[in-house]
C-alpha positions as CSV (number, residue, x, y, z in Angstrom):
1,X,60.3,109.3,87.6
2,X,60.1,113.2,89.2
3,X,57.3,112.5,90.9
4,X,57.2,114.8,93.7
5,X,56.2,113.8,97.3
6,X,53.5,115.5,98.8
7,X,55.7,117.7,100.8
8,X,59.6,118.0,101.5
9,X,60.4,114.9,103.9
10,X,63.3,115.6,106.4
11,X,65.1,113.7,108.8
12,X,67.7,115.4,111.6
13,X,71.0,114.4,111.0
14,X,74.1,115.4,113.5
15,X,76.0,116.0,110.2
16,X,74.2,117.7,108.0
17,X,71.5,118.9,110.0
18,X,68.7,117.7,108.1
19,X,68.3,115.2,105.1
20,X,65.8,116.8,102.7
21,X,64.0,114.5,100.6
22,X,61.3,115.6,98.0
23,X,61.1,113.0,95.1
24,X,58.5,110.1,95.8
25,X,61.5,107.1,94.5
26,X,64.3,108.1,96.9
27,X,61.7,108.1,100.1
28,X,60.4,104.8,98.8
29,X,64.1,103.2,98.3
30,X,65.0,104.2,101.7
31,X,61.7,102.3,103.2
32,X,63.0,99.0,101.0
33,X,63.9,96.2,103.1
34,X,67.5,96.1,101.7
35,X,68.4,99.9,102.6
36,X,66.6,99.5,106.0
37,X,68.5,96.5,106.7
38,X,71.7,98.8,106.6
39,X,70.5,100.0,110.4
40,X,72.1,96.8,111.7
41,X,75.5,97.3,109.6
42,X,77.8,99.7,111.8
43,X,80.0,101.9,109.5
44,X,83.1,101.3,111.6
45,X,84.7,97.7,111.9
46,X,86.0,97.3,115.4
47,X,86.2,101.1,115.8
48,X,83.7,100.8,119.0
49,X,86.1,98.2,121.0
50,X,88.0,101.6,120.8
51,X,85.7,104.8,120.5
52,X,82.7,103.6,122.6
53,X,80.6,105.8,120.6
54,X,81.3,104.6,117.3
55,X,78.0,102.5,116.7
56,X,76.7,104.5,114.1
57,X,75.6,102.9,110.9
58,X,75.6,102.6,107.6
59,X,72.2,103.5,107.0
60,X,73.1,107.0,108.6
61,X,76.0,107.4,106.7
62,X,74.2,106.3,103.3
63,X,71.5,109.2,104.0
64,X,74.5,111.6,104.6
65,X,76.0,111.0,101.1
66,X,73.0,111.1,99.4
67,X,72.7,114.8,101.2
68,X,76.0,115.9,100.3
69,X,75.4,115.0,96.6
70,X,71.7,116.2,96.6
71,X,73.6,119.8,97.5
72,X,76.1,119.0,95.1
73,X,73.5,119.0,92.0
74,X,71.3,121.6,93.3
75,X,73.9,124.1,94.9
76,X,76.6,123.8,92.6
77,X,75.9,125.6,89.7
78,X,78.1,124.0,87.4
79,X,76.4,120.6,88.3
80,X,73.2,122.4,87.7
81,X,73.5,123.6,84.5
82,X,75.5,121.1,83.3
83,X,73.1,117.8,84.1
84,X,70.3,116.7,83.1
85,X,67.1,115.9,85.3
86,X,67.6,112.7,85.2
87,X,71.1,112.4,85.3
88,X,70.6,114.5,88.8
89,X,68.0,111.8,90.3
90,X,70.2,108.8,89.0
91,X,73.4,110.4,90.7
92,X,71.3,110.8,93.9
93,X,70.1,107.5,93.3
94,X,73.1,106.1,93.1
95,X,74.8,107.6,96.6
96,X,71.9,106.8,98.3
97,X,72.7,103.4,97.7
98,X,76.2,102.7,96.8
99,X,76.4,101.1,100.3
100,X,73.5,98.8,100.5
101,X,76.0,95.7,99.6
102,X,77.9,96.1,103.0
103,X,78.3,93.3,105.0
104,X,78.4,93.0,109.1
105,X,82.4,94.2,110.3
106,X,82.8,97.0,107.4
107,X,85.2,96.2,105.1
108,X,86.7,93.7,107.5
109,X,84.8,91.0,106.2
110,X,85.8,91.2,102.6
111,X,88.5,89.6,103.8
112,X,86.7,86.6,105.1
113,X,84.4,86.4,102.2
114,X,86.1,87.5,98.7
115,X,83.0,89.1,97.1
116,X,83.2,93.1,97.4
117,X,80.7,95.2,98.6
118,X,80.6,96.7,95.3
119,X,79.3,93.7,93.3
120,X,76.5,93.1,96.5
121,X,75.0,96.5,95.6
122,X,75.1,95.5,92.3
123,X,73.4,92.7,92.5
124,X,70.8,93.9,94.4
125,X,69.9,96.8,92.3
126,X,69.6,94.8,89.2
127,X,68.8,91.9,91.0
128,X,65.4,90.0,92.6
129,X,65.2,92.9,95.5
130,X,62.9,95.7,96.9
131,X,65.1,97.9,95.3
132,X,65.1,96.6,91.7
133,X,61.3,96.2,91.9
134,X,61.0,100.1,93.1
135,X,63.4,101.3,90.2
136,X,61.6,99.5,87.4
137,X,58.1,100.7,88.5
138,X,59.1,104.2,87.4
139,X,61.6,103.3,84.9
140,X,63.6,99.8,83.8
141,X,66.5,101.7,82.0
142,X,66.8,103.3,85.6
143,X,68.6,100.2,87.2
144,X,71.4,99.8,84.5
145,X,71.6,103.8,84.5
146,X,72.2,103.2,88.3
147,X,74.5,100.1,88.6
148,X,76.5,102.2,86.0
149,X,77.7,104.4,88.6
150,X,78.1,101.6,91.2
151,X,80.7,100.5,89.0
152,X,82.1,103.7,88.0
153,X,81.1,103.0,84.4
154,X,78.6,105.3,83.6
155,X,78.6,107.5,80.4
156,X,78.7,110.6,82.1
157,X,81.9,110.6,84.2
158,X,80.9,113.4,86.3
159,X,78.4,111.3,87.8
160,X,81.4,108.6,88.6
161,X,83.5,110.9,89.9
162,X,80.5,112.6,92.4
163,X,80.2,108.9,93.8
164,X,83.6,107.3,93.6
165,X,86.8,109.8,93.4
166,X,89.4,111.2,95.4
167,X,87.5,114.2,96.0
168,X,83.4,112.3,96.6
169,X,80.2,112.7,99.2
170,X,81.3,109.1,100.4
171,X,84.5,110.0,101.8
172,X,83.3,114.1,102.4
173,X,80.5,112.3,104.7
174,X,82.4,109.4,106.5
175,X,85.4,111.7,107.6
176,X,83.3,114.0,109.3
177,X,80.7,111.3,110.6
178,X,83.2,109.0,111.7
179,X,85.3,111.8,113.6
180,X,81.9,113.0,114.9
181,X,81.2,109.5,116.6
182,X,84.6,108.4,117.6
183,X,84.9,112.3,119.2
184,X,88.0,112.7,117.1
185,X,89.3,115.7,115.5
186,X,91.1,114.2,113.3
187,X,88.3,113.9,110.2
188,X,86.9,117.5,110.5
189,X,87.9,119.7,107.2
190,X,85.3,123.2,105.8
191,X,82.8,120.5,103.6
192,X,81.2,124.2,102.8
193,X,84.0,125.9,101.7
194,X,84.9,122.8,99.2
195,X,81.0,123.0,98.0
196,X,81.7,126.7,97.0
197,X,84.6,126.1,95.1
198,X,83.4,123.1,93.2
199,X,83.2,123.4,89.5
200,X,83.1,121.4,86.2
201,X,85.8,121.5,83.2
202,X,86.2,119.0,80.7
203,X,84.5,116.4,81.7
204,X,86.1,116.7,85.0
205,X,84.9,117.7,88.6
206,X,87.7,120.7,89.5
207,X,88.2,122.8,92.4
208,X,89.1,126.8,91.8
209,X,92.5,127.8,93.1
210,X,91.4,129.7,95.6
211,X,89.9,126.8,96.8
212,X,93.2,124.8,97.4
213,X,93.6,124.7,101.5
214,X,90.1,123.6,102.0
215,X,90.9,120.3,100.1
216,X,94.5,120.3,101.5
217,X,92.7,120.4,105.1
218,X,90.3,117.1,103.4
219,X,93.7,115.7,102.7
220,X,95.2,115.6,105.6
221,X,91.7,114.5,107.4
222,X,91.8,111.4,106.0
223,X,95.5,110.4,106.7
224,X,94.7,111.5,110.3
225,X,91.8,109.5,110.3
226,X,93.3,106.0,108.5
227,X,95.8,106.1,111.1
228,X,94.2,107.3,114.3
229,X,91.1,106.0,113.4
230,X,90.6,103.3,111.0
231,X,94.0,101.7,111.5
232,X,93.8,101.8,115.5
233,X,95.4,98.4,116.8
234,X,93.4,97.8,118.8
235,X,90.7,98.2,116.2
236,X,93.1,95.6,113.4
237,X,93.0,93.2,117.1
238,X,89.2,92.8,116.9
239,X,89.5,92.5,113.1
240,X,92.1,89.4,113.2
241,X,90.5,88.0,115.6
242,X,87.1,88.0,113.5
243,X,89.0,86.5,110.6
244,X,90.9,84.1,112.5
245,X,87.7,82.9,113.9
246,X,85.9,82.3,110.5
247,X,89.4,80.7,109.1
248,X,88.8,78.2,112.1
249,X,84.5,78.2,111.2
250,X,85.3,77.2,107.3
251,X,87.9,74.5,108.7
252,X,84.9,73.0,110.8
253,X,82.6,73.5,108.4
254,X,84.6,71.3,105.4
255,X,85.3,68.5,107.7
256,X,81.1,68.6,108.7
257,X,81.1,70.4,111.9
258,X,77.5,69.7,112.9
259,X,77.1,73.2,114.7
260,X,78.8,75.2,112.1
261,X,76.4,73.6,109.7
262,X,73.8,74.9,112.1
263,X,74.2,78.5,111.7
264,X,72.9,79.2,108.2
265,X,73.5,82.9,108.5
266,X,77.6,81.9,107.9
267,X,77.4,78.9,105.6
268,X,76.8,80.7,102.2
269,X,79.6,82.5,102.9
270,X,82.3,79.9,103.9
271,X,81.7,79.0,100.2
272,X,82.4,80.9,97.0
273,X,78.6,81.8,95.7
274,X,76.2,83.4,98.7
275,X,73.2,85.0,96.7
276,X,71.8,88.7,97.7
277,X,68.9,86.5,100.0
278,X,72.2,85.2,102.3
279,X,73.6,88.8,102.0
280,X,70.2,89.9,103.7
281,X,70.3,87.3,106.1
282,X,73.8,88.2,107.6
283,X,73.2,91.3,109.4
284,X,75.2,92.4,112.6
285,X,72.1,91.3,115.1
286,X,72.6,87.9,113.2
287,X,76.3,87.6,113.5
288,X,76.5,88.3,116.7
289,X,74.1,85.4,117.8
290,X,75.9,82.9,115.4
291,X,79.2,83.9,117.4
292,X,77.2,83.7,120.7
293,X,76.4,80.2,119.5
294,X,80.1,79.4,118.8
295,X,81.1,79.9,122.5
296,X,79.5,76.5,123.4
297,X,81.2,74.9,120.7
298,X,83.1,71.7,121.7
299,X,85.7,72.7,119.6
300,X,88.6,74.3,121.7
301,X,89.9,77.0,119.1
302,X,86.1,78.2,117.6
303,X,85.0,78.6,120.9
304,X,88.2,80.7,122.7
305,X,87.8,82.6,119.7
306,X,84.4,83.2,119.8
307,X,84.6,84.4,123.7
308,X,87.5,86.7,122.7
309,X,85.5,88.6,120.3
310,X,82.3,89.2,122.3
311,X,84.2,89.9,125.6
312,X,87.1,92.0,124.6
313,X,90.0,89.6,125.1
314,X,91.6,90.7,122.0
315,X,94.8,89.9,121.0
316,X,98.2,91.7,122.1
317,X,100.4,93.5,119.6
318,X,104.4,94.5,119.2
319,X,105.6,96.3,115.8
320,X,108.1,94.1,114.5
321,X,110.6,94.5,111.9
322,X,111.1,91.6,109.5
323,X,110.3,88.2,109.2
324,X,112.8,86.7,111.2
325,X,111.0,88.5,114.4
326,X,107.5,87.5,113.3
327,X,108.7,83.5,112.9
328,X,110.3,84.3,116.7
329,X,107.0,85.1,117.6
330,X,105.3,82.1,116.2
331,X,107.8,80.1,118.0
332,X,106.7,81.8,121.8
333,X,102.7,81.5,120.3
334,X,103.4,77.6,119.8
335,X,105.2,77.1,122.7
336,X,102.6,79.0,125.0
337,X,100.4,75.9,123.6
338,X,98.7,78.1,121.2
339,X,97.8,77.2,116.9
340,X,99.7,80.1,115.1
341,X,97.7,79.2,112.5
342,X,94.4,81.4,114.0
343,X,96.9,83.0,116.8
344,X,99.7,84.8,115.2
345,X,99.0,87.4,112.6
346,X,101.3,89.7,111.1
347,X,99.5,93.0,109.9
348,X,101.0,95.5,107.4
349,X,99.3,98.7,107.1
350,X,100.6,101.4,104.3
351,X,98.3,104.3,103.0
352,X,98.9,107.1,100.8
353,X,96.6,110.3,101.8
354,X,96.4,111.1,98.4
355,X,97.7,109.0,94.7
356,X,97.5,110.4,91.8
357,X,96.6,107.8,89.1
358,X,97.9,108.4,85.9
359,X,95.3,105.9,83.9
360,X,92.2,107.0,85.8
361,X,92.1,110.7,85.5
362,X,88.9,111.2,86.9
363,X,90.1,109.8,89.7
364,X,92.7,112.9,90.6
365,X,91.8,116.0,92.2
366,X,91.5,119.0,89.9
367,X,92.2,122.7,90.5
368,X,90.7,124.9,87.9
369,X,93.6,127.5,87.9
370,X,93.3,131.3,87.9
371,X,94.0,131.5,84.0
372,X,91.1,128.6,82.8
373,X,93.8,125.8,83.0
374,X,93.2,122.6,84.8
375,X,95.8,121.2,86.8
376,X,96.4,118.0,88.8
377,X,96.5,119.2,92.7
378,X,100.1,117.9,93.3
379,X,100.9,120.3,90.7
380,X,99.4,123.3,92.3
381,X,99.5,122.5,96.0
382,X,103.3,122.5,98.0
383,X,101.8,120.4,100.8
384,X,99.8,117.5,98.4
385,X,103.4,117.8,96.4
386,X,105.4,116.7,99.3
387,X,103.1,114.0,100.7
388,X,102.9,112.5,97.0
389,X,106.7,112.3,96.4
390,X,107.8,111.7,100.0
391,X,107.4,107.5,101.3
392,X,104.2,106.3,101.7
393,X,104.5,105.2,105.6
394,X,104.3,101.4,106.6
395,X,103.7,99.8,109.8
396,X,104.1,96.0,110.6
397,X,102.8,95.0,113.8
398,X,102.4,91.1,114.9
399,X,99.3,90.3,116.6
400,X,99.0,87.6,119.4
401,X,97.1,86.5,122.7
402,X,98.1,87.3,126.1
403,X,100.6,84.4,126.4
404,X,100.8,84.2,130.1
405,X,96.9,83.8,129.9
406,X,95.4,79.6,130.4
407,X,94.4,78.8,127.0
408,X,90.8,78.4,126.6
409,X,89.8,79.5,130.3
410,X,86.8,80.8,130.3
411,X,84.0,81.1,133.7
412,X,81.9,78.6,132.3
413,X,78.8,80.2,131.9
C-alpha cells in the first residue's frame, strides 16, 4: 500500500504552489475516470455569471485539499507522531476524494436531486468504479477504512475531524481558492500560521493560544465569503432559475414529454434512484447540451427557462419582508402573464460564521491553552464570543423575471 512512485510527481498549483505526490495509489486514483471526471465539475455554482473568473474546478480544488492534509500529517508533528502509516495514506486518501460525488451546479443541485454528495462518493468508493477497483488491488479493508471518513465515522476521530470540521483542508483550501478565482479578498486568512499552531489533545485537533487570531482571521473569511461570495444574488438568480427549470423538466417528464425523455443524462435524476454510472454521465459539458436542447422545446416555460440560463436573462430580485409582500409579488408575476409556480421564488439565506455544537465535539474549534487545558474557541476568543451569542443574520429576497420583458421572446435562432 506504500508503494513509492518512482520519483516525487508534482503538479503547479496557484494555491499551494505545487501538489507533491509520492505514493504510487494516490497518482493512480487521480488518473481514475471518476476523479478526472471532476475537471468538468466547477467548484462554484453560478459564481461565474458574477466573477468571470470563477471556472475553476473541482478537480483543482480536490488536489488542493489533499495538499493541505498531506502537510498536515507530515508537517505537523503532533499528527506525525501520533498516526500511523496507514492511518496517514487513508486520511490523504480520503481528502483527495471526498469530492468525487459532486454533481454539475455545486451544491445547487442537491436541491434538484435529494441524494447528497456525500453518499455519491460513497458509493463510488465502495462501489463498481475505477476507484474501488484501484483501492482493493493494494488493500480491500482500504475502501471501508476510507468511506469511514467520508462519513465522518471513522475510529480514529482525528482523521474525521482533518476531513470534515470547523477547522478542515476542505474549507482551508476552498476559501483561499475561491477568493483566488473570484479576485476577492474576502477568503484570504495566514493557512501557514494555522499549520504552525496545529496540535493534538485528547482525541481532538486544537490550536495553541497563541495561535487564536490566525483562526479568528479563518473565521471571519468564511462569513465574508458566504455572503459576498457564495450567497451573491445574482449568483442565488442563476441557482433558481436552474431549479425552476428542472421543477418544470420533471413536470414534462411524468406526463411523457417525448424530448425530456430524450435526454438521458437528466432522467435518472428526475427520479429517486440514479446509480454512480448516471452520476458519471451528468457532467457539466453534458448539462449544458441537454439545456441547449431544451431551448427548442415546444413547451413554452422549459424552453424560456432554458434560454435564461444559458444567456444570462436571470431573474430580478427585491428583499422583502414577510409573506404578505412575497404573495404581492406573486400577484404582479401572474398578472405579467407569468407561472409563479417556476417564476417567483422566495430565498432565505442565514449563516452562522462559526456554531459550536454541543453533541459533536469534534466538530468545535479547540485552543490548547497556555496551562495544557483545552478550551472551546468561544471561550477563549472575544471576537468568536460575540459572533456566537449575537443574531445569526437573515436575508429574504424574492426572485422574479424582468416583468416588463415579452414573455418567451426570444430571436429565434
Amino acid at each position: 500500500m506504500l508503494e513509492k512512485t518512482r520519483e516525487t510527481k508534482v503538479l503547479r498549483d496557484v494555491i499551494h504552489g505545487y501538489i507533491h505526490v509520492d505514493l504510487q495509489i494516490i497518482w493512480e486514483l487521480i488518473d481514475s475516470k471518476e476523479f478526472q471526471r471532476l475537471r468538468r465539475i466547477r467548484q462554484l455554482g453560478g459564481d461565474f455569471q458574477v466573477y468571470h473568473n470563477a471556472e475553476h474546478s473541482r478537480f483543482s480544488h480536490s488536489l488542493g485539499v489533499y495538499e493541505i492534509v498531506r502537510r498536515m500529517v507530515h508537517e505537523v508533528h503532533d499528527l506525525q507522531m501520533k498516526l500511523t502509516e496507514r492511518e496517514k495514506v487513508v486520511v490523504m486518501i480520503a481528502a483527495l476524494l471526498h469530492d468525487v460525488g459532486h454533481l454539475p451546479f455545486s451544491h445547487a443541485f442537491e436541491h434538484i436531486c435529494p441524494i447528497p454528495h456525500e453518499r455519491f462518493s460513497y458509493d463510488i468508493i465502495v462501489g463498481n468504479s475505477d476507484v474501488n477497483r484501484i483501492l482493493c488491488s493494494y488493500d480491500e479493508e482500504l475502501v471501508l477504512e476510507v468511506a469511514s471518513v467520508i462519513r465522518y465515522q471513522h475510529k480514529n476521530p482525528i482523521l474525521n475531524q482533518i476531513v470534515s470540521g470547523q477547522l478542515d483542508a476542505d474549507r482551508m483550501d476552498y476559501l483561499l481558492r475561491d477568493a483566488y478565482f473570484t479576485g476577492t479578498s474576502y477568503g484570504a486568512f495566514d493557512l501557514e500560521r494555522i499549520l504552525r499552531t496545529i496540535r493534538v489533545k485528547d482525541d481532538k485537533l486544537v490550536v495553541k493560544e497563541s495561535g487564536i487570531h490566525s483562526v479568528e482571521n479563518y473565521i471571519m473569511a468564511r462569513y465574508h465569503m458566504y455572503w459576498q461570495v457564495y450567497y451573491h444574488p445574482v449568483c442565488r438568480s442563476y441557482e433558481i432559475v436552474l431549479s425552476s427549470l428542472f421543477k418544470r423538466m420533471r413536470y414534462l417528464y411524468e406526463n411523457g414529454d417525448p424530448m425530456v425523455e430524450e435526454l438521458q443524462m437528466f432522467v435518472p435524476f428526475l427520479g429517486d434512484h440514479p446509480s454512480i454510472c448516471d452520476h458519471f454521465d451528468l457532467d457539466e459539458n453534458a448539462a449544458f447540451y441537454g439545456i441547449a436542447r431544451l431551448t427548442k422545446s415546444d413547451d413554452e416555460v422549459i424552453a424560456d427557462l432554458a434560454r435564461r440560463l444559458l444567456n444570462r436573462r436571470l431573474f430580478e430580485y427585491e428583499t422583502i419582508m414577510n409573506d404578505d409582500e412575497y404573495k404581492q409579488m406573486e400577484a404582479r408575476v401572474r398578472l405579467a402573464g407569468y407561472d409563479p409556480n417556476y417564476y417567483c421564488y422566495m430565498d432565505t439565506m442565514s449563516q452562522s460564521p462559526y456554531s459550536p455544537y454541543a453533541k459533536e465535539s469534534g466538530s468545535n474549534i479547540w485552543v490548547l491553552t497556555e496551562s495544557g487545558e483545552v478550551a472551546e474557541l468561544s471561550q477563549r476568543s472575544v471576537i468568536v464570543k460575540s459572533l456566537v451569542e449575537g443574531d445569526v443574520k437573515k436575508e429574504s429576497k424574492v426572485y422574479f423575471p424582468d416583468l416588463g420583458e415579452t414573455y418567451g421572446k426570444d430571436c429565434g435562432c
